[in-house]
C-alpha positions in Angstrom: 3.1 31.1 -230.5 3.5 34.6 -229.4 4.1 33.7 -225.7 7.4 31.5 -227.4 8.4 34.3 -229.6 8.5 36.9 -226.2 10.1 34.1 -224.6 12.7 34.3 -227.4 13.0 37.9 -227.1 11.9 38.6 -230.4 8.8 40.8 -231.5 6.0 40.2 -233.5 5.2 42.2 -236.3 3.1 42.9 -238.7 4.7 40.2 -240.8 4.4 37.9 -238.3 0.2 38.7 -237.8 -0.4 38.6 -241.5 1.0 35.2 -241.8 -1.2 34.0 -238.7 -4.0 35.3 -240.1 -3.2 34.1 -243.7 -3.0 30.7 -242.6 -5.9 30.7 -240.2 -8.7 31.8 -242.6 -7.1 29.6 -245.5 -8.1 26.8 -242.6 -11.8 28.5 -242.4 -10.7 30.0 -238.6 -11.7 33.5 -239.9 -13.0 34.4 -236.3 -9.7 33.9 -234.6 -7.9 35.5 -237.3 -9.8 38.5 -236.6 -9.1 38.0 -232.8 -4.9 38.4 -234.4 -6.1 41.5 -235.6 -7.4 43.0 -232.8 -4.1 42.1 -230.8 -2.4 43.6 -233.2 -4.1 46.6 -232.1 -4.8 46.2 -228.1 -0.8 45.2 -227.7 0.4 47.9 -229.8 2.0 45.8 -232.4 2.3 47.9 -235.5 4.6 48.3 -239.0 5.1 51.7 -237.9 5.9 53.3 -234.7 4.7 56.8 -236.3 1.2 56.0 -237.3 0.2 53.3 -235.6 -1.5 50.2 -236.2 -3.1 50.4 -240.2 -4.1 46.6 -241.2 -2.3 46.5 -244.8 -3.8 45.2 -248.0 -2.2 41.9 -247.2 -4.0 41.8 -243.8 -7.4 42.5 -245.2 -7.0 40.5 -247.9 -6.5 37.6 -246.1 -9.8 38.3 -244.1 -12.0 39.7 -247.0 -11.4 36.0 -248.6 -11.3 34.2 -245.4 -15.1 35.9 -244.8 -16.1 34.7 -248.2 -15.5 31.4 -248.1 -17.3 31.2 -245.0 -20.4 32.9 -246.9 -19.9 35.8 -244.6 -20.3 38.1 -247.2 -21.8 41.1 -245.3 -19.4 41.3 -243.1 -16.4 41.2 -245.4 -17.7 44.1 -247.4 -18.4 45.6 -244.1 -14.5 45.2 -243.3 -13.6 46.5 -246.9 -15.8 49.7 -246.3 -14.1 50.0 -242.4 -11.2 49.9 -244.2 -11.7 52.9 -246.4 -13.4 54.8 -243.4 -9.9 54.3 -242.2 -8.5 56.6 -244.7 -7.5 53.8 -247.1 -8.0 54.5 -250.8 -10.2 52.5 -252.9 -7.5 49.5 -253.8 -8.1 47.3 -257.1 -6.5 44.2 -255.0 -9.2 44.6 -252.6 -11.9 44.8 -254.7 -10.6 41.7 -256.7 -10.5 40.0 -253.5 -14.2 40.6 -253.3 -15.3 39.8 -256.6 -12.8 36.3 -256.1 -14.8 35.4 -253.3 -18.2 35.9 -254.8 -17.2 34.8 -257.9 -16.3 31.1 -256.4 -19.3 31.1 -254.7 -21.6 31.7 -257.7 -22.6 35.1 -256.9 -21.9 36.7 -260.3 -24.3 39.8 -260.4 -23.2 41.1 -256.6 -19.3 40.6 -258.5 -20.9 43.0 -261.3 -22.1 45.6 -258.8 -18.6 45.9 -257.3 -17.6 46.3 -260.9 -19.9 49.5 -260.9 -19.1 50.5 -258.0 -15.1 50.4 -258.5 -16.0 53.1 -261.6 -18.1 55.3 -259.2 -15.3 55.5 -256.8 -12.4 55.7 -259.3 -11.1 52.5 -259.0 -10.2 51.4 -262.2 -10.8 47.4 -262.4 -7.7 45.8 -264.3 -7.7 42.5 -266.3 -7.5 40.4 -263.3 -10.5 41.5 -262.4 -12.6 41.5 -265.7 -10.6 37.5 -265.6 -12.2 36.6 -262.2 -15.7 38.2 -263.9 -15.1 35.8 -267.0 -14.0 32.8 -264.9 -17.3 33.1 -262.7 -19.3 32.9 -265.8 -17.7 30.5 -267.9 -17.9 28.3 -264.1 -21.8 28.6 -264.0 -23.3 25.2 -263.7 -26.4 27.0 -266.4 -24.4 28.3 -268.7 -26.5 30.1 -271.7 -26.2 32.0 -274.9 -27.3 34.8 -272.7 -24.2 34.4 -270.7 -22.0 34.3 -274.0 -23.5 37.9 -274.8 -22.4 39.1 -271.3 -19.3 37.7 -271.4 -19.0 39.7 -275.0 -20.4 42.9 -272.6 -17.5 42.4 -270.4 -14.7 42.2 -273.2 -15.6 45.0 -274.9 -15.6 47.1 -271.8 -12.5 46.0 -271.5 -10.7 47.2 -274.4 -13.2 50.2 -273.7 -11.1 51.1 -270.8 -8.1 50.1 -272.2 -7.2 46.8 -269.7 -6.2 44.3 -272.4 -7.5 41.1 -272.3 -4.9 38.2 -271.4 -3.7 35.1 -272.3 -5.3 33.9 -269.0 -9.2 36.0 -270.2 -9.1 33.7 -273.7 -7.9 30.9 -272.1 -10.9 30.9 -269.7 -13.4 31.9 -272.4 -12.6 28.8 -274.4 -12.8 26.2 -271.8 -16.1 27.9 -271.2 -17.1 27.6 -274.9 -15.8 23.7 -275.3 -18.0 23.0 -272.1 -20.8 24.2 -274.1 -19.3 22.8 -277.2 -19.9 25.7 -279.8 -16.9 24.9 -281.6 -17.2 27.5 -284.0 -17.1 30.5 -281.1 -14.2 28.1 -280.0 -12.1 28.6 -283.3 -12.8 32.2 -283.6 -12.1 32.8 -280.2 -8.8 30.8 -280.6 -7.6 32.8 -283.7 -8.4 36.1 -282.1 -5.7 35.2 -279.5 -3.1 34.9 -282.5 0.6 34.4 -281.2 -0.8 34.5 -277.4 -2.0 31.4 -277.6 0.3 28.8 -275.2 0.3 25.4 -273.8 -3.0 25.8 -272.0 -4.9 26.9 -275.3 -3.7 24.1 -277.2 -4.4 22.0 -274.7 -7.8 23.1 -273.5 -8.3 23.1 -277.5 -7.4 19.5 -277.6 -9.1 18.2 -274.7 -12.8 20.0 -275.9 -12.6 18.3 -279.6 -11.6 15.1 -277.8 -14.7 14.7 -275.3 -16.8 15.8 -278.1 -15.2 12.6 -280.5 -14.0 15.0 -282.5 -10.6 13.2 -283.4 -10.1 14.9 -286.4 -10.2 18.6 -285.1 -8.2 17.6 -282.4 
């Protein structure tokens, strides 16, 4: 593809590269989407002629994730760390990137550590990423009380830094709690939310009283 875009007499860029490498490691080719990378660097291609080649958050996005669904996890922390050896700050979309990928694969308490980590390097987590925390929990195939009382932890830090919690943060808590089928966490939960609640709460509302034949709280 880059041999027919010289042949075109056009230029890649970094727009060009991120896309590559988006779509490679979405397709679980994370090792020759890090081969993009490096030609990126070897042939000089670059989003800006005055500092050279810096991957963006884009770029290393892509990869972080790509690397996590592969299990790699190592080494995509060990591209997040290159990266801030590289003069990039500590960047919440990274760090959620992280946590998404270990999230989805059921590593929870490494996800927590980046949480602690994020406040030792002043990187103050936003909702999105207390939402992944909450998802990762409530998507536990051994979901406990005990996981209840973290998830309680985790909202209360919350509002303790004050990142709000979300349509999307009750939303996931009560599918959590009608999968356990504590109906009276579910009901509390669902009036906390008040005038936030939309389409997906009533729904998810619906859909827990119906599996549980419970036609008439439905």
């Amino acid at each position: 593809m880059l041999e027919a875009l010289r042949k075109e007499g056009l230029n890649a860029n970094v727009v060009t590269f991120n896309t590559l490498i988006c779509s490679l490691c979405k397709n679980s080719k994370v090792a020759k989407a890090e081969s993009y990378l490096h030609k990126m660097v070897n042939r000089g291609f670059d989003p800006d002629a005055f500092k050279g080649f810096v991957p963006d958050v884009f770029t290393l996005c892509s990869l972080i994730y790509g690397l996590c669904q592969n299990g790699d996890f190592k080494r995509a922390k060990s591209l997040y760390n290159e990266a801030i050896g590289k003069c990039m700050k500590s960047n919440v979309i990274l760090y959620n990137t992280l946590i998404k990928g270990m999230c989805h694969n059921g590593l929870i308490l490494k996800a927590l550590k980046l949480i602690t980590e994020m406040h030792e390097k002043s990187c103050r987590p936003n909702t999105w990423t207390y939402n992944l925390i909450i998802n990762g929990l409530c998507n536990m195939d051994s979901v406990s009380d005990a996981s209840n009382i973290l998830n309680d932890a985790i909202l209360n830090t919350m509002w303790d830094h004050d990142v709000l919690p979300d349509v999307i943060t009750y939303n996931t808590m009560l599918n959590g709690l009608c999968k356990l089928k504590t109906f009276d966490d579910v009901m509390e939960t669902f009036k906390v939310m008040g005038l936030i609640a939309d389409t997906v709460s009533f729904d998810t509302l619906i859909n827990g009283f119906c599996e549980n034949e419970d036609l008439n709280g439905a």
